[in-house]
Backbone bond lengths (Angstrom), bond angles and torsions (degrees), N, CA, C in turn:
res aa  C-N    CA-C-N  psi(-1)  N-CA   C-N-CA  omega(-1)  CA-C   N-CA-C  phi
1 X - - - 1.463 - - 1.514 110.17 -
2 X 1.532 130.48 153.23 0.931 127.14 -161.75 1.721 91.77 -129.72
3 X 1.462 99.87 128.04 1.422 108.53 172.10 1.756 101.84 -65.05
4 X 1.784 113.35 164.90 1.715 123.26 171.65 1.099 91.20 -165.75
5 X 1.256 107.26 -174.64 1.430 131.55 -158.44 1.692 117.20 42.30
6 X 1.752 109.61 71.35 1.226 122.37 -164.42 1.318 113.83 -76.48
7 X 1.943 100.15 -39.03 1.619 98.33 -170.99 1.509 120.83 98.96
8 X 1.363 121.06 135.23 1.665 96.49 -175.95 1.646 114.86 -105.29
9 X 0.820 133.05 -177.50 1.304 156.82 166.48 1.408 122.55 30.97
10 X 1.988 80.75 -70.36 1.429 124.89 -179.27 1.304 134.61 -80.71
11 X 1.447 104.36 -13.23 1.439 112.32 -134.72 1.472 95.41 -113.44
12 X 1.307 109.37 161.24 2.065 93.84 161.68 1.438 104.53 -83.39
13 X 1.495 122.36 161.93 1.322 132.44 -159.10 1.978 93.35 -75.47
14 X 1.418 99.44 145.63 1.661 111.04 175.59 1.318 106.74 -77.46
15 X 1.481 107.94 148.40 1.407 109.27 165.82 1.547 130.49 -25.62
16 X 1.268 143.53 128.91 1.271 165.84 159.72 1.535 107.99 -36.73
17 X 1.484 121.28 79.05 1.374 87.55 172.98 1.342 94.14 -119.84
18 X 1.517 122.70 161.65 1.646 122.55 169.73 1.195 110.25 -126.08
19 X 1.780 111.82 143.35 0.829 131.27 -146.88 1.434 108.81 -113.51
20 X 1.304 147.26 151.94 1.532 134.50 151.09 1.282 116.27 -134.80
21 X 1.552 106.76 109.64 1.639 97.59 176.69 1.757 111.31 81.21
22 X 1.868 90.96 19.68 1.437 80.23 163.07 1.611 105.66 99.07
23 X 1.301 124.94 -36.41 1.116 128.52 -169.56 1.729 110.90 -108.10
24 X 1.268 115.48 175.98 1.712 118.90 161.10 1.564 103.02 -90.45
25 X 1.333 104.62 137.69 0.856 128.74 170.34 1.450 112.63 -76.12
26 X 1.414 131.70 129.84 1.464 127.82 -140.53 1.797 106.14 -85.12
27 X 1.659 96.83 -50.38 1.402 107.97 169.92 1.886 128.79 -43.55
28 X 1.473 88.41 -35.06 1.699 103.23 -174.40 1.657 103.95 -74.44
29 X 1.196 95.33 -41.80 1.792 112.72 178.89 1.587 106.18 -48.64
30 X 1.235 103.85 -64.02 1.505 111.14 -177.74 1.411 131.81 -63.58
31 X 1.185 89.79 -4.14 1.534 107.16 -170.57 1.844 105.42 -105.45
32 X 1.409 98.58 -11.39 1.533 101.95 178.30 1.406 127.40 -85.33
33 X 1.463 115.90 144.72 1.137 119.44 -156.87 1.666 103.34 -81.44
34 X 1.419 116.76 142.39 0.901 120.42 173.65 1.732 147.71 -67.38
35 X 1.255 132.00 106.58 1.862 128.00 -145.65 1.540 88.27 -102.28
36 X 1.645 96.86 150.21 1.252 123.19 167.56 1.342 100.28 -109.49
37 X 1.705 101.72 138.61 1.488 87.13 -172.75 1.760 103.91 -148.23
38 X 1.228 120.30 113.80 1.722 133.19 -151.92 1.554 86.20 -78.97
39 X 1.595 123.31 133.68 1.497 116.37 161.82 1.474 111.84 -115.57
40 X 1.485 104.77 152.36 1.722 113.44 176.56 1.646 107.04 -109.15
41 X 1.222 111.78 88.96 1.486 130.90 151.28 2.106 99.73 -55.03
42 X 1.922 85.61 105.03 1.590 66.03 166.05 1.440 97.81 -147.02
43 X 1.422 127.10 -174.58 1.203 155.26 -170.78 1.261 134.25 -159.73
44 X 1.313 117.80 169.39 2.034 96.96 -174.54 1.706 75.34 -115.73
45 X 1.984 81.46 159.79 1.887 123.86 -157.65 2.113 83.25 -81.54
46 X 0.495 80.75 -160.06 1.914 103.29 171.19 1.036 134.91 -106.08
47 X 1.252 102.65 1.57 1.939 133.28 -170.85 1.756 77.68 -117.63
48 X 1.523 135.13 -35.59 1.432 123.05 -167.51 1.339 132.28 87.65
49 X 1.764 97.23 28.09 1.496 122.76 -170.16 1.620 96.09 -89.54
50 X 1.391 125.70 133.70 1.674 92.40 157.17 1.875 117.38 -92.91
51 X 1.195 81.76 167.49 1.556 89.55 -144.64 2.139 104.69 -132.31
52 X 1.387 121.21 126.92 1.436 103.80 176.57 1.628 105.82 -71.98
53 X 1.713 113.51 151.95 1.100 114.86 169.64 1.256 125.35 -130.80
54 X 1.417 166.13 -178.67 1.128 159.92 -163.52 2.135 114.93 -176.45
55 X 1.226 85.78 93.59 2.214 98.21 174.71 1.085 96.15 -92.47
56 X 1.756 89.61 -174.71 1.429 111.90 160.85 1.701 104.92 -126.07
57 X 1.318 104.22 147.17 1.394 122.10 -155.31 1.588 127.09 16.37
58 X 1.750 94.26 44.28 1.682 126.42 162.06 2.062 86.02 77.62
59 X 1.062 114.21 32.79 1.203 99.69 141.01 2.119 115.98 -137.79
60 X 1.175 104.63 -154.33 2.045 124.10 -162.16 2.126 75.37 32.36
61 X 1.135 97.43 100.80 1.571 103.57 153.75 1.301 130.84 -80.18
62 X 1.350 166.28 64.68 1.378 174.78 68.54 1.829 107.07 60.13
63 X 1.134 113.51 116.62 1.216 129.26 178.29 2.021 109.24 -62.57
64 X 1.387 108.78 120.66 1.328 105.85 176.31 1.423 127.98 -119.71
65 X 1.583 98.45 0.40 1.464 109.54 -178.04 1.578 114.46 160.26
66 X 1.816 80.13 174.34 1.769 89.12 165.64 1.465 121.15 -105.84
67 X 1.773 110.09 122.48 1.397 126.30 -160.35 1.705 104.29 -38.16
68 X 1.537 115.43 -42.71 1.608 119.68 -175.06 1.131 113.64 -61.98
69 X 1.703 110.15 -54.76 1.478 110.47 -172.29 1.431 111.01 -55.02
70 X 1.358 106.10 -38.54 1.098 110.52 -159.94 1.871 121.67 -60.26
71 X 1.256 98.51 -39.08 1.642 140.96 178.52 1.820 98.99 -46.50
72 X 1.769 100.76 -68.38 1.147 97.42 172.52 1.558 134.83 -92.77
73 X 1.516 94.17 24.45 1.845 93.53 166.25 1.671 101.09 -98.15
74 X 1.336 109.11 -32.17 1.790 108.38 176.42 1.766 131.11 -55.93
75 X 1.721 79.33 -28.69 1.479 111.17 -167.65 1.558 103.37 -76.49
76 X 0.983 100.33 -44.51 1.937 112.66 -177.45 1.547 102.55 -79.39
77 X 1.788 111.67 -40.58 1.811 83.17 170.92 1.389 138.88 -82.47
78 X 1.448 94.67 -10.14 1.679 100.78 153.86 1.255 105.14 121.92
79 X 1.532 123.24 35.64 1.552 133.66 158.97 0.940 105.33 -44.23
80 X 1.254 113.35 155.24 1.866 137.65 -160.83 1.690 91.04 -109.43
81 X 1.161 129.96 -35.26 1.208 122.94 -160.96 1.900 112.31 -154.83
82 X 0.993 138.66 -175.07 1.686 123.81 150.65 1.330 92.80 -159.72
83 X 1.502 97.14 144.16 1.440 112.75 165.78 1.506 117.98 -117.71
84 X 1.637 124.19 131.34 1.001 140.99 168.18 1.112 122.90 -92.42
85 X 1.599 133.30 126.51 1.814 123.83 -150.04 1.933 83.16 -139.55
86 X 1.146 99.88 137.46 1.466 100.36 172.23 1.403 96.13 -104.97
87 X 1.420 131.06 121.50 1.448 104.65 -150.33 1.687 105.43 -106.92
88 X 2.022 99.76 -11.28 1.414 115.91 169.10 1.243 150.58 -106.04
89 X 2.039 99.36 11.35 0.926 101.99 -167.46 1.923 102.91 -105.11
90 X 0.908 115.33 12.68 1.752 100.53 150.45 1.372 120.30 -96.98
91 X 1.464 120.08 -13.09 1.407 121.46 -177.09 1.784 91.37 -80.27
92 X 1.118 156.23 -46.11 1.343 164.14 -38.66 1.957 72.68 159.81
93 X 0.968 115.00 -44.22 1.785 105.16 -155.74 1.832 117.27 56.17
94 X 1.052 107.76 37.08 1.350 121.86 168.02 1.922 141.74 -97.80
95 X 0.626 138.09 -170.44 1.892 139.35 -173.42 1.693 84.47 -93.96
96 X 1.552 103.07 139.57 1.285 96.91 157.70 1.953 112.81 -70.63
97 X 1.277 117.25 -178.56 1.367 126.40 -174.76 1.491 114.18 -78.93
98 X 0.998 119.96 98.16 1.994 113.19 -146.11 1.995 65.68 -112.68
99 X 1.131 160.43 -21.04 1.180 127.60 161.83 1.478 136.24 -82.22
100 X 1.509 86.93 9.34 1.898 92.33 -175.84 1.770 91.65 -105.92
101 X 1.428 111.41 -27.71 1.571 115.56 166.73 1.197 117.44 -34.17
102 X 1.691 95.82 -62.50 1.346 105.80 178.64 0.966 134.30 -40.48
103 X 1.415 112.57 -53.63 1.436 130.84 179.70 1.546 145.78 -70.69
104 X 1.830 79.87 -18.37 1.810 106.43 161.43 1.343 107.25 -56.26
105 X 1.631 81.18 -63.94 1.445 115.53 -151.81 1.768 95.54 -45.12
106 X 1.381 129.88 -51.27 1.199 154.00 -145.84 1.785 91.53 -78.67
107 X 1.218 133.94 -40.01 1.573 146.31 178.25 1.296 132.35 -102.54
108 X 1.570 118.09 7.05 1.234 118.73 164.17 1.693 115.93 -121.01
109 X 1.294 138.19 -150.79 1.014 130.81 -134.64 1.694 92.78 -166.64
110 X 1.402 112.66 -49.36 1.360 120.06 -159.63 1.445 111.27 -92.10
111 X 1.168 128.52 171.88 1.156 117.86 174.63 1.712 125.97 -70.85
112 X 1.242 127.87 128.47 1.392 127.46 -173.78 1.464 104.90 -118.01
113 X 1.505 102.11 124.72 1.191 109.04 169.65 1.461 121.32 -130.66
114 X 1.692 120.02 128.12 1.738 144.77 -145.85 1.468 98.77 -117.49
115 X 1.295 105.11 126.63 1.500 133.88 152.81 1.265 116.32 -135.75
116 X 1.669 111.16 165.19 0.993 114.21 -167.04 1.507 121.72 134.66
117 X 1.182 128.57 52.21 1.473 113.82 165.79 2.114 87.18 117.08
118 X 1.134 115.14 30.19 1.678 119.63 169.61 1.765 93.43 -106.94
119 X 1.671 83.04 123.74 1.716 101.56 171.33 1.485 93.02 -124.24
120 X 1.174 126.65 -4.16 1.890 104.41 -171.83 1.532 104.22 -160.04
121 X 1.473 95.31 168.33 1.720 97.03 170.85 1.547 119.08 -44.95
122 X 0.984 103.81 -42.55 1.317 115.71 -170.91 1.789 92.22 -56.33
123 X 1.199 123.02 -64.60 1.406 109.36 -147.96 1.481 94.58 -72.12
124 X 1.200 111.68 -33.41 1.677 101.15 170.38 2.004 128.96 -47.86
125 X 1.308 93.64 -20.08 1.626 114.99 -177.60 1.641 97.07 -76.85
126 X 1.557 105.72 -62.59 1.231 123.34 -146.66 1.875 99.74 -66.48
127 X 1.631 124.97 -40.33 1.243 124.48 165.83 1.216 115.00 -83.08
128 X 1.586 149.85 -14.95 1.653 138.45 139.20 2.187 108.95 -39.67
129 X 1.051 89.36 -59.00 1.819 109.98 173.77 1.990 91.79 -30.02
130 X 1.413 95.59 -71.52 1.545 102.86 -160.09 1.694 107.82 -67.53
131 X 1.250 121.06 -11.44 1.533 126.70 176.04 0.938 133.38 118.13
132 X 1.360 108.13 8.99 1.811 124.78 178.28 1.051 123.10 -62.10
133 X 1.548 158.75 82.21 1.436 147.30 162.29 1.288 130.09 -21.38
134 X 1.298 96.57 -31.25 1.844 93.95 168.60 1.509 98.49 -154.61
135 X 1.442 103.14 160.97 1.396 122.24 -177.12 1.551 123.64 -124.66
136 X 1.207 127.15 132.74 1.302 114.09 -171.24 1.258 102.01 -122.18
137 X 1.772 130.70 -169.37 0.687 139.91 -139.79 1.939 118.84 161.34
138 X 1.508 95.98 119.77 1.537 110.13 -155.80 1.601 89.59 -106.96
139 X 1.788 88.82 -113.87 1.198 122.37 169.95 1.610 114.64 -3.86
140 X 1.364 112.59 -76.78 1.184 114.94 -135.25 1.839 86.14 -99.66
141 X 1.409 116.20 -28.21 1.833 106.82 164.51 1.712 104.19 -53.84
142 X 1.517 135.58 -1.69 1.245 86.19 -169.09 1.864 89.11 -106.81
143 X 1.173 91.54 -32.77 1.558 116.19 163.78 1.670 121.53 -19.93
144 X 1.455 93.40 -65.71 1.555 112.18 165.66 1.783 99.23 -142.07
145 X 1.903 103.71 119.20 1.215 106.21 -171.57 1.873 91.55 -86.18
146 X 1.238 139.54 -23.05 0.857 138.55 -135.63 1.838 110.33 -93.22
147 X 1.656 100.97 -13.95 1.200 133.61 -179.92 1.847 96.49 -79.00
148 X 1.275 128.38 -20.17 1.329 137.24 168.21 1.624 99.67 -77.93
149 X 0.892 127.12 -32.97 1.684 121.16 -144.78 1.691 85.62 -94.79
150 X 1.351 113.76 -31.09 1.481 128.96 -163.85 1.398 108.68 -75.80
151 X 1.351 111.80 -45.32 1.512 121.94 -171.81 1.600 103.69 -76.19
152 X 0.952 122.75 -50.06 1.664 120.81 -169.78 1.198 88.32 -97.79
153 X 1.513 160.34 53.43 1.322 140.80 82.97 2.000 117.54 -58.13
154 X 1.261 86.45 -34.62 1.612 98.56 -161.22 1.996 88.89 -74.82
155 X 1.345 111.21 -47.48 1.746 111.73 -149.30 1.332 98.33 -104.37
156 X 1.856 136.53 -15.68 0.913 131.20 -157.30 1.258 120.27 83.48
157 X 1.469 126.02 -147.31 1.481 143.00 -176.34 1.254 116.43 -130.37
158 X 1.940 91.86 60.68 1.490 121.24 149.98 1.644 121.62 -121.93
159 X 1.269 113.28 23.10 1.251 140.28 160.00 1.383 140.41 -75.89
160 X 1.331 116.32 82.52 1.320 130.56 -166.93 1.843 111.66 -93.85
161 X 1.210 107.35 139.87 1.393 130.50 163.84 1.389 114.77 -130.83
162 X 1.556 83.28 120.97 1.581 122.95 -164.23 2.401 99.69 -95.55
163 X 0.713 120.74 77.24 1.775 134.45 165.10 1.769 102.40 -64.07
164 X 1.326 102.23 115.65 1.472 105.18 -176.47 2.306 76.28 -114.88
165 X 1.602 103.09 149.72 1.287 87.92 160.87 1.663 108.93 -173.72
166 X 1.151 119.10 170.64 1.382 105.84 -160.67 1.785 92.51 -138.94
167 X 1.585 103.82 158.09 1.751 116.33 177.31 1.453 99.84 -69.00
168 X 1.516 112.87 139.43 1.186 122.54 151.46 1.663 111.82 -125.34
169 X 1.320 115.28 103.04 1.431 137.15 -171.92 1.326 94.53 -59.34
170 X 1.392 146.17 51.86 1.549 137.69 152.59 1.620 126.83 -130.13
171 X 1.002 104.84 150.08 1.554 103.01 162.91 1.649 145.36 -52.45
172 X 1.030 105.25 83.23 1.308 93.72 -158.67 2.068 108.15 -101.66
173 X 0.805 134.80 99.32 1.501 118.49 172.60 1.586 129.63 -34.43
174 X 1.248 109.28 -30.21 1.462 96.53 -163.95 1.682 92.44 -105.43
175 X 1.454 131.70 19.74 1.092 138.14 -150.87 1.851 107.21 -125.90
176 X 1.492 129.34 135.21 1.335 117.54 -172.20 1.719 109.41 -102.68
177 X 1.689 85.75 98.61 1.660 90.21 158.13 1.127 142.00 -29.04
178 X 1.083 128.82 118.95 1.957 140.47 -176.27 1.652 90.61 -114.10
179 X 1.448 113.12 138.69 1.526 126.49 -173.03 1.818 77.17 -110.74
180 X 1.145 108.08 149.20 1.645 132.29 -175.33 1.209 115.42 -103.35
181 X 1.239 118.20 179.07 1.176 135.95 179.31 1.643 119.43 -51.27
182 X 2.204 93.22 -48.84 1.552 101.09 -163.09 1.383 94.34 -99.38
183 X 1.404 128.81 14.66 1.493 125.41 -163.94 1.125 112.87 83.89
184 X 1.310 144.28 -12.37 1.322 121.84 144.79 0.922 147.62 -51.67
185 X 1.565 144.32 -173.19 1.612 125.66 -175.17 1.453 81.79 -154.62
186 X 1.888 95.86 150.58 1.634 122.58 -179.93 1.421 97.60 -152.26
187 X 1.290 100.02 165.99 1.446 111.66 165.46 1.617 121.70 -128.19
188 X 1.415 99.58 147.41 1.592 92.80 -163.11 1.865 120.31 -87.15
189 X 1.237 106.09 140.96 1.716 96.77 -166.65 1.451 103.35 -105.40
190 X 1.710 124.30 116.97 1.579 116.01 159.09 1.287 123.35 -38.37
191 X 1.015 127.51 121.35 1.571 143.21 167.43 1.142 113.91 -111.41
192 X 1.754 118.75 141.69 1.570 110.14 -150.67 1.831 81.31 -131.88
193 X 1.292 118.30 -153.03 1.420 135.31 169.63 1.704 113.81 37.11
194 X 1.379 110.65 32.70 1.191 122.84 171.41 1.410 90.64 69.77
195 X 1.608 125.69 76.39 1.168 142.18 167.98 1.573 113.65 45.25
196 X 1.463 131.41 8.84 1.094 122.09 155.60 1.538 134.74 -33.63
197 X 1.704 89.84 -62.75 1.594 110.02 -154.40 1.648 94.87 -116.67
198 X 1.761 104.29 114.85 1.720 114.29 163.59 1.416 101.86 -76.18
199 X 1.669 106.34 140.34 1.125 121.94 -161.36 2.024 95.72 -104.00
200 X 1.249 116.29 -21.93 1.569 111.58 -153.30 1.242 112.16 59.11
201 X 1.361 134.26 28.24 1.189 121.74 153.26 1.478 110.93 -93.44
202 X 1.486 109.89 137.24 1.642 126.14 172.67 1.597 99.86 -57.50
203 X 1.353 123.55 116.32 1.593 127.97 167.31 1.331 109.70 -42.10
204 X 1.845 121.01 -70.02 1.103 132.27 171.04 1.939 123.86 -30.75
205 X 1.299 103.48 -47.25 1.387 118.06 169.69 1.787 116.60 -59.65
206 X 1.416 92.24 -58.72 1.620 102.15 172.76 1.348 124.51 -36.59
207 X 1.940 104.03 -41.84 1.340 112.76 -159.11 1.703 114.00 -70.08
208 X 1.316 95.96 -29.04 1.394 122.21 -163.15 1.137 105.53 -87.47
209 X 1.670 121.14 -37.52 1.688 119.49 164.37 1.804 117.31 -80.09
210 X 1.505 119.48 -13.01 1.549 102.83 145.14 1.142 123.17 -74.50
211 X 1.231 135.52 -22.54 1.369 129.81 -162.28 1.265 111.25 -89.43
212 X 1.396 114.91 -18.33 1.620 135.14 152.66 1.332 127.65 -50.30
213 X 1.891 96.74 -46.87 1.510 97.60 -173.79 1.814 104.57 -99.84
214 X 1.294 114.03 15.63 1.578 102.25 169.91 1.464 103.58 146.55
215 X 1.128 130.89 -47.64 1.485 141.57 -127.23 1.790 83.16 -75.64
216 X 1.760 97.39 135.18 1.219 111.48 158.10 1.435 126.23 -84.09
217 X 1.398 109.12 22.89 1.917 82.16 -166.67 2.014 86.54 172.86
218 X 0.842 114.81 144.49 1.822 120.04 170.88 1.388 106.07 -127.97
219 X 1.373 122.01 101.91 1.515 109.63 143.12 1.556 107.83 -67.49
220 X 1.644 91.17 135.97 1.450 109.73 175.56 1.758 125.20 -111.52
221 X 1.018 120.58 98.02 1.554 136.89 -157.62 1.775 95.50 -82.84
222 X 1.268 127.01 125.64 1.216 124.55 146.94 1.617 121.26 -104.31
223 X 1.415 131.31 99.12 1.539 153.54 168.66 1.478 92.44 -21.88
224 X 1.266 130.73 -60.51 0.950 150.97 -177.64 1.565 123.77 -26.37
225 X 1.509 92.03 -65.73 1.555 118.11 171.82 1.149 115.41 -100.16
226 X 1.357 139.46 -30.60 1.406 128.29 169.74 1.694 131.55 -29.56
227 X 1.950 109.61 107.60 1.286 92.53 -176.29 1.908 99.71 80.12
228 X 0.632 136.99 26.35 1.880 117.13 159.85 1.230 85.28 -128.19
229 X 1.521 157.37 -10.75 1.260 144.17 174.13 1.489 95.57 76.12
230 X 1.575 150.01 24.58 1.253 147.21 -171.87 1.524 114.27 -91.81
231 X 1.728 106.81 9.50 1.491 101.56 -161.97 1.453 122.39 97.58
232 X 1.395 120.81 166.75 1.828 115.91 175.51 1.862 103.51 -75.43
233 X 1.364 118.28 153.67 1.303 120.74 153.60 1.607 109.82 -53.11
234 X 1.314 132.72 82.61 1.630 125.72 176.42 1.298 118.57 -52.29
235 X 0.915 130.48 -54.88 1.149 141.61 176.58 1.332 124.01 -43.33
236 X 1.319 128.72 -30.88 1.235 153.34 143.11 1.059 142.22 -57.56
237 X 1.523 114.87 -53.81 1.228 118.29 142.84 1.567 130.63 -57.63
238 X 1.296 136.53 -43.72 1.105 151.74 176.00 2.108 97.35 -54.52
239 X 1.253 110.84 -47.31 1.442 105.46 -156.49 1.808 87.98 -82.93
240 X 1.711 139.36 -55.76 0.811 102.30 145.97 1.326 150.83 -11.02
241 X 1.419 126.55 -102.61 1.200 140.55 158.18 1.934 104.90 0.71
242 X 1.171 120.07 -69.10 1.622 130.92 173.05 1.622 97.10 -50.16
243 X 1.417 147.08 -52.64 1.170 147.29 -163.05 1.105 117.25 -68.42
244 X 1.125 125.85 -20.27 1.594 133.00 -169.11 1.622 126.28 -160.87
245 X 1.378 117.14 160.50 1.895 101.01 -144.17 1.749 87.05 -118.86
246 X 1.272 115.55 10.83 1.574 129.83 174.57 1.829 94.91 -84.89
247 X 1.389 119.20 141.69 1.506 153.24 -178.33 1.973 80.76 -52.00
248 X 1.330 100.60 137.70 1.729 100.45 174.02 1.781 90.09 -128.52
249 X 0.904 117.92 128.52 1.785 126.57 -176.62 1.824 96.60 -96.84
250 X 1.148 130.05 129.23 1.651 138.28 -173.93 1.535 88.88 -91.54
251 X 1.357 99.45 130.46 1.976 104.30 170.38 1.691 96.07 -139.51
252 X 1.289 114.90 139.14 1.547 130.89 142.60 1.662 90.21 124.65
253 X 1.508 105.89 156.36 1.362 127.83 156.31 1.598 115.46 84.48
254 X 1.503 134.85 -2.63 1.561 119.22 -145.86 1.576 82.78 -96.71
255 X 1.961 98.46 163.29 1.322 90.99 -167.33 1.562 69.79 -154.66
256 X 1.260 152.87 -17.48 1.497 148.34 161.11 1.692 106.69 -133.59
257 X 1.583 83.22 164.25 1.692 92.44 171.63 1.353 113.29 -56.42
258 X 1.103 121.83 -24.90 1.463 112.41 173.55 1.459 126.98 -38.48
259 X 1.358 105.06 -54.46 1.544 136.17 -170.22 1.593 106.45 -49.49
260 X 1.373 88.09 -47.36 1.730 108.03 -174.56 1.889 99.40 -60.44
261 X 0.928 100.38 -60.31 1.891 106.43 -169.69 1.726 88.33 -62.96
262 X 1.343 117.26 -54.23 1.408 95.84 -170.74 1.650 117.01 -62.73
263 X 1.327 130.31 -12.21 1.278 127.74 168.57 1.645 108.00 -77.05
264 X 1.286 134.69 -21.23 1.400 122.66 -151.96 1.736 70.14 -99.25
265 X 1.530 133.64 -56.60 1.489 132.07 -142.56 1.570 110.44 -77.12
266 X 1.203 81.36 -67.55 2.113 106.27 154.83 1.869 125.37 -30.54
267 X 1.624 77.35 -90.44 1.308 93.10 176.56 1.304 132.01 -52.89
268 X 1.466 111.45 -24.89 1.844 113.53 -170.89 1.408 109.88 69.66
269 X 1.562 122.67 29.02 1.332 109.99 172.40 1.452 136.11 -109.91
270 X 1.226 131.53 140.06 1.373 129.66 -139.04 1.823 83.39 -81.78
271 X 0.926 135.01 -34.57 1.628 131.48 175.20 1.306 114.31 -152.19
272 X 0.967 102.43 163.19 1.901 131.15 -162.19 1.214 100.97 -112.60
273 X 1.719 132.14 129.62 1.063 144.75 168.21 1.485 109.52 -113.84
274 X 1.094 128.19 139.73 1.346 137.20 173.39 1.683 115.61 -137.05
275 X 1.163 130.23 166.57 1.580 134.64 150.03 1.471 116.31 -148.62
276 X 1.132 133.88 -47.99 1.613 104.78 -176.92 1.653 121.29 -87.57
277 X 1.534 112.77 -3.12 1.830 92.04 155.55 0.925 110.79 -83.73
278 X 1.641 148.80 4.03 1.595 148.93 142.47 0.989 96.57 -46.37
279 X 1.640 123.21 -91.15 1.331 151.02 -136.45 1.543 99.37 -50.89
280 X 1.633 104.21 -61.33 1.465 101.27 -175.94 1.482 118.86 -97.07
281 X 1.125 111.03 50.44 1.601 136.10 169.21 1.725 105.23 56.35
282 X 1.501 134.44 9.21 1.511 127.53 -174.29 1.348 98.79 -47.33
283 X 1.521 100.40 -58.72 1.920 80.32 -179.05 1.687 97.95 -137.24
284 X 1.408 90.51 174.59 1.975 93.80 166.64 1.302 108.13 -87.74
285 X 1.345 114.47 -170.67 1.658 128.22 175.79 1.592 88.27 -88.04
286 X 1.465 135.81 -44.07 1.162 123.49 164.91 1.857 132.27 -21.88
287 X 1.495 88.95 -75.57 1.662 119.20 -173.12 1.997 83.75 -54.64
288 X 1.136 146.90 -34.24 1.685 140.02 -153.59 1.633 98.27 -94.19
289 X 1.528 98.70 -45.79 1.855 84.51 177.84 1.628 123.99 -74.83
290 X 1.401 103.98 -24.05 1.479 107.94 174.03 1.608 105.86 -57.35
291 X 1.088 92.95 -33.59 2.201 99.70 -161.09 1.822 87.41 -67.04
292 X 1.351 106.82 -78.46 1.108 104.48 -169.57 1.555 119.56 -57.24
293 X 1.414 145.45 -23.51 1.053 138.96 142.16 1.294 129.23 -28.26
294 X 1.427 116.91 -48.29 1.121 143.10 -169.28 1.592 94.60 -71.93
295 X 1.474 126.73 -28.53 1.378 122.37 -162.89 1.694 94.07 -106.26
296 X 1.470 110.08 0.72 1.540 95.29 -178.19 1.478 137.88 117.17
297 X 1.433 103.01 4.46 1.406 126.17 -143.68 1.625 95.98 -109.93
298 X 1.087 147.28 166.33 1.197 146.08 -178.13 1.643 100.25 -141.71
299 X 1.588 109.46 121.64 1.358 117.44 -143.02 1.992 86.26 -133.18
């Protein structure tokens, strides 16, 4: 088996995962400790500052900070990981922010990993260049999946796919049922362009054809829950998470520590992403590992 996720230079070394044949090995997976991991949704102000922001189901955007400060208050309470999301530069058709990269990149400690506005090798070069440990990729993986298959031959298994996706309450045949909360069943639809544009792609399907073409790792976005503080979409995450033997990261909705334990217990997810009980100080990354420690969890 071949150890990855080395880390560069600067950085402390990334999680340990091993691989065989391309894949995670299921046992090693399970055995991994679980990361909290604070994300910076950002955008530039109107003055053309970039700026962190925080909606609900990625829309009324509300200003929550500055991407640096922010970086190194997460960094000092003892985030496992950080993610940086350019959240406008594929809607925008623009470069992601390779000088605010920099500048993370330049003040934290942990591993940071940037998406946001990567259509090509190149931009995959150009944010490793600026200091990113890992790179993800929305938009333009679903666009061209093959641009996935390309990068994690070329970069290894620092290749992230980022699945934003939302309920569609119908029947569909060629589509994979998720049973719900109230006992109903939906299926989940890829949505690309920072949740603009439904793709009709089956989430569940998707997950299983990145993990095919390379991708180390899925943040998993529920439209749904993003921003209402209602908790993760479980159901979603969990049926993911079951589909594939690649690390599934839980994104959208947490509004207490609860949310968090119910994504790692619930959900089946190898880490918990959050931003506005960071952002707006509800709790630290501190106050979340004690809770969940406290419940048993090995963090």
């Amino acid at each position: 088996m071949t150890k990855v996720f080395s880390g560069n230079h600067n950085k402390k070394a990334l999680p340990m995962i091993y691989y065989t044949n391309n894949f995670i090995d299921q046992n090693r997976r399970t055995e991994m400790t679980k990361r909290i991991i604070p994300c910076l949704d950002t955008t530039f102000d109107e003055q053309g500052k970039a700026v962190v922001v925080k909606g609900i189901e990625f829309e009324d955007l509300k200003y929550a900070g500055d991407p640096v400060e922010l970086a190194k208050r997460y960094d000092a309470q003892g985030a496992d990981e950080l993610v940086f999301l350019d959240i406008s530069a594929s809607v925008d058709r623009r470069a992601t922010m390779i000088s605010m990269v920099e500048q993370i990149a330049e003040q934290v400690s942990i591993p940071l990993c940037v998406g946001g506005g990567i259509k090509s090798i190149a931009d995959f070069e150009k944010v490793f260049d600026a200091g990113a440990d890992k790179v993800g990729a929305n938009t333009a993986a679903v666009k061209n999946p093959e641009l996935i298959k390309e990068a994690a031959a070329k970069f290894g298994n620092r290749i992230v796919v980022a699945i934003d996706c939302k309920r569609k309450l119908e029947d569909a045949e060629d589509k994979t049922q998720v049973q719900l909360e109230d006992g109903k069943s939906a299926w989940y639809d890829v949505v690309i362009y920072g949740g603009r544009e439904y793709t009709g792609i089956d989430a569940i399907m998707w997950a299983k054809e990145v993990q095919a073409l390379g991708a180390a790792e899925i943040l998993l976005t529920s439209k749904d829950r993003d921003g209402t503080t209602d908790g993760y979409d479980i159901p979603i995450t969990k049926a993911i998470a079951e589909a594939v033997d690649i690390p599934v990261i839980a994104s959208g909705g947490v509004g207490n520590m609860e949310h968090i334990y119910d994504g790692f217990v619930n959900g089946a997810a190898d880490a918990c992403l959050a931003a506005s009980i960071f952002h707006y100080g509800t709790y630290t990354v501190g106050e979340i590992k004690d809770y969940l420690k406290g419940k048993g969890l090995t963090l």
